[in-house]
BAFI-3210 file (N, C-alpha, C; in Angstrom, 3 decimals, decimal comma, padded with zeros to 6 digits):
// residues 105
n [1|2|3|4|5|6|7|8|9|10|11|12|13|14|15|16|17|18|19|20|21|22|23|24|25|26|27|28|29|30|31|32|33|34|35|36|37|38|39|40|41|42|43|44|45|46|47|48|49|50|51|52|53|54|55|56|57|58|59|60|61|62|63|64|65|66|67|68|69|70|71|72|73|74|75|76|77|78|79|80|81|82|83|84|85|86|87|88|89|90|91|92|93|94|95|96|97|98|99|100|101|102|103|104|105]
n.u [078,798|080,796|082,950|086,820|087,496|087,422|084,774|082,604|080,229|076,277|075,390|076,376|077,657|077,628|076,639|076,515|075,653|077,767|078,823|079,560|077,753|078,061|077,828|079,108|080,648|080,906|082,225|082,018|084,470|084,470|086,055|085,087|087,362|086,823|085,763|083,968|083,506|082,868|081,069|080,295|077,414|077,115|075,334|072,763|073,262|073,396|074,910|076,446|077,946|080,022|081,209|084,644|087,656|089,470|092,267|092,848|091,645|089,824|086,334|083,912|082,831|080,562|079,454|077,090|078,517|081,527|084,192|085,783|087,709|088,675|087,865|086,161|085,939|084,077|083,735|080,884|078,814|076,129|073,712|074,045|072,203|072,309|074,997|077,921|078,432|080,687|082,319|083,540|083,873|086,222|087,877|088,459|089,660|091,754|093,144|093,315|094,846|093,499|092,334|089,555|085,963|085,679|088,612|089,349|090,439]
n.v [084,240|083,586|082,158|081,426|079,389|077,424|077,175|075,405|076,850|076,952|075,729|074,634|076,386|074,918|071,826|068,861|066,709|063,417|061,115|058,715|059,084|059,926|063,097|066,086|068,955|072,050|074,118|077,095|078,146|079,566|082,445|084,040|085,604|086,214|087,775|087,683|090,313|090,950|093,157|095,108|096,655|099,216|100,688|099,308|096,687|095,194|093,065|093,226|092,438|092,535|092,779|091,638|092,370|089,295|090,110|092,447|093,729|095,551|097,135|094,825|094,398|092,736|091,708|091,326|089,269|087,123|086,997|084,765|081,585|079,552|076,960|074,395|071,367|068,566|065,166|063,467|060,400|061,225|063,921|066,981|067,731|065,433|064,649|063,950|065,356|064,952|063,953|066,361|068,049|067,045|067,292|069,910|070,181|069,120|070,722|073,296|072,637|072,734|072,070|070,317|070,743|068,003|067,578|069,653|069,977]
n.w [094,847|097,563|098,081|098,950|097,099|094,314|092,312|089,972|087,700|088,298|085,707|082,923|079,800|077,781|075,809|074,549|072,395|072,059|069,355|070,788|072,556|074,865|077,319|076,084|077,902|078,547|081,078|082,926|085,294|088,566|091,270|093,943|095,995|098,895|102,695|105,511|107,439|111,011|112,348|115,254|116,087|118,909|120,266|119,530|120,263|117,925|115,427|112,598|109,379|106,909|103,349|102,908|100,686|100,249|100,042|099,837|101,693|101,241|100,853|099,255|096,600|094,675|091,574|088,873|087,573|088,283|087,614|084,928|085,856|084,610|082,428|082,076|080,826|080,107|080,368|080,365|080,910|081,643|081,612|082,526|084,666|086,335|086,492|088,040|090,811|092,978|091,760|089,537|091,754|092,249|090,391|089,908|092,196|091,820|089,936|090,880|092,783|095,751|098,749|099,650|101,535|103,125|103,407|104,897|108,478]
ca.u [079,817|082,039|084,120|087,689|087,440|087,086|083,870|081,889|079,261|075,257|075,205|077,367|078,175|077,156|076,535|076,360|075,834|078,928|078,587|079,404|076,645|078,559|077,778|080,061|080,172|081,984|081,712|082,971|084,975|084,545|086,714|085,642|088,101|085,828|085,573|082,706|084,088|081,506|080,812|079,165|076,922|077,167|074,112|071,465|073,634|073,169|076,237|076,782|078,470|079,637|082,108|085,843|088,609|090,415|093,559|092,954|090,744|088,994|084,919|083,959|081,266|080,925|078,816|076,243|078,990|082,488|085,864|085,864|088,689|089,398|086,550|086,534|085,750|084,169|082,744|079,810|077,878|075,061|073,598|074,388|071,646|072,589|076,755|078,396|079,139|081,707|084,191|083,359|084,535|087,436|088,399|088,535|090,556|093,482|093,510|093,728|095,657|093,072|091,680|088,040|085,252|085,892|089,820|089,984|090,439]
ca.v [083,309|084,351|081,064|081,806|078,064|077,610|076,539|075,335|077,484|076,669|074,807|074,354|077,216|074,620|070,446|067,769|064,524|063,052|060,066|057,899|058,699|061,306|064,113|066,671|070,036|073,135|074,528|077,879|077,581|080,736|082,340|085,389|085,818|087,254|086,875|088,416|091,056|090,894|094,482|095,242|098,006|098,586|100,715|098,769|095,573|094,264|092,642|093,032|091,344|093,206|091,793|092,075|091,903|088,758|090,564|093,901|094,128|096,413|096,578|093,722|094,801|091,913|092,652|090,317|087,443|087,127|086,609|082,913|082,175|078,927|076,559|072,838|070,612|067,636|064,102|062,632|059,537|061,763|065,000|068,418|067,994|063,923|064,622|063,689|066,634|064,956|063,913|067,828|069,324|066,283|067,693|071,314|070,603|068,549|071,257|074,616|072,000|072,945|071,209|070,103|070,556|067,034|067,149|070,739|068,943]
ca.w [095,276|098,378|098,334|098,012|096,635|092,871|092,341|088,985|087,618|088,582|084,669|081,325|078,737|076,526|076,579|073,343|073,178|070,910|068,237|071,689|073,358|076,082|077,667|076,608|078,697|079,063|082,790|083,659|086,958|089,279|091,801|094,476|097,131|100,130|103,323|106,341|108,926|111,875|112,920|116,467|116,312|120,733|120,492|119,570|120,033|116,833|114,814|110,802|108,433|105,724|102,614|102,255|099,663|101,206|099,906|100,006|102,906|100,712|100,748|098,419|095,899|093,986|090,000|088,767|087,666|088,950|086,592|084,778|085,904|084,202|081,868|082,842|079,516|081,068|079,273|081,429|081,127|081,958|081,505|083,998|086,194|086,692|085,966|089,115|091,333|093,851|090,866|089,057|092,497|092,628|089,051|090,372|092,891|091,555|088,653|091,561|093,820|096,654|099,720|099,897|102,830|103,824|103,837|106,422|109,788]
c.u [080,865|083,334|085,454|088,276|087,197|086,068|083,332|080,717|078,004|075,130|076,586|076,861|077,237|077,059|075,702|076,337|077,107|078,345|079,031|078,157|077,044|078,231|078,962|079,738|081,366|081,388|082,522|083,323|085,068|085,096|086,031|085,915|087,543|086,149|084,690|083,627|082,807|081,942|079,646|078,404|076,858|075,832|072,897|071,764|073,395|074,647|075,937|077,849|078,682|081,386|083,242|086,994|089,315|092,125|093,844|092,421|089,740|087,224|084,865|082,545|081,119|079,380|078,114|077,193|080,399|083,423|085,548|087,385|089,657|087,601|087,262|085,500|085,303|082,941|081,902|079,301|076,154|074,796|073,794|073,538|071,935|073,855|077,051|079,396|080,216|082,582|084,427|084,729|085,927|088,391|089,045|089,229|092,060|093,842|094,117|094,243|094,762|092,707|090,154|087,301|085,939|087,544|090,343|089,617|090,515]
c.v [084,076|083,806|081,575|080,271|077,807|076,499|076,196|076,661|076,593|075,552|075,522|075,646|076,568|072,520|070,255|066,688|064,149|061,431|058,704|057,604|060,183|062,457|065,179|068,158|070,967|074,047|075,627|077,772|078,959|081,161|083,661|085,386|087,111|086,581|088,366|089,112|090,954|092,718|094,595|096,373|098,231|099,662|099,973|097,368|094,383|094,044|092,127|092,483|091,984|092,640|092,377|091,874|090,923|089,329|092,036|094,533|095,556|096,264|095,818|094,358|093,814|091,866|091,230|088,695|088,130|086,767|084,697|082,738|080,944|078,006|075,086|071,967|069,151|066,359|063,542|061,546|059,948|063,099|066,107|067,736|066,580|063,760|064,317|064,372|065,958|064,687|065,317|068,413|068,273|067,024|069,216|071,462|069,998|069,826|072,993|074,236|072,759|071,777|071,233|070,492|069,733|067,110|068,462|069,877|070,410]
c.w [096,061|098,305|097,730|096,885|094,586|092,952|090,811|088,739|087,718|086,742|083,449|080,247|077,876|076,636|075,238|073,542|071,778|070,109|069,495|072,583|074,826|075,889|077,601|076,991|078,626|079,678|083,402|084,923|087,308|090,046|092,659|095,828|098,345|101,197|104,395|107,185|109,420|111,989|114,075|116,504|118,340|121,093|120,697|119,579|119,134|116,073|113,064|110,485|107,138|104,924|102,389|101,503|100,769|101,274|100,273|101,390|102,627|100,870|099,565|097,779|094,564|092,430|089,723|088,054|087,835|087,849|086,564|084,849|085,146|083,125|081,939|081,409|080,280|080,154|080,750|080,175|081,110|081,922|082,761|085,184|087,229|086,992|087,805|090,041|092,148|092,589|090,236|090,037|093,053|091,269|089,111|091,358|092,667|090,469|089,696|092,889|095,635|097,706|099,478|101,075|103,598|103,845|104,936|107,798|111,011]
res [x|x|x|x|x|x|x|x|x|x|x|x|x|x|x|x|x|x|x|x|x|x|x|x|x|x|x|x|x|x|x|x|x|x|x|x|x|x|x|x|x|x|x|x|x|x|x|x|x|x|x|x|x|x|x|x|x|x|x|x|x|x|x|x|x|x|x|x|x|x|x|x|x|x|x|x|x|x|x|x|x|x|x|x|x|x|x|x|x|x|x|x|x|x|x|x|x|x|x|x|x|x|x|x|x]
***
């Protein structure tokens, strides 16, 4: 995950069904602040791409999972793979007050 976006994790920590009938879930939320420098090689005119701290501008070496940086408790209707990703990533963004895809103009 490059996004400096807070994203959900790929599935749930963990997921019950309650004495209602709901799906309940707890969904680590992820965070790694990257972003691509192009690099031109002018020899062999080829152009890389290699990862950097968005803050630091440090090289980005990012370890098989990334800082949780928050866990999102969430009742569904329906199980993970059915749960309803646009309200998830509507939930994730009123909570890290971000913008969406659809609202950058």
């Amino acid at each position: 995950m490059m996004s400096p976006v807070p994203k959900a994790d790929p599935s749930p920590t963990s997921q019950r069904i309650d004495g209602k009938g709901s799906y309940i879930m707890t969904i680590p939320i992820r965070i790694a602040a990257a972003r691509l420098l192009r690099v031109a090689d002018i020899e062999d005119e080829k152009d890389w791409y290699v990862r950097r701290d968005s803050v630091t501008n440090a090289p980005l070496f990012l370890g098989p999972v990334t800082e949780c940086v928050e866990v999102l408790r969430l009742e569904s209707p329906k199980p993970w793979p059915q749960a309803d990703a646009v309200y998830i990533r509507e939930l994730i963004r009123e909570r890290f007050n971000t913008r969406g895809a659809s609202d950058v103009r």
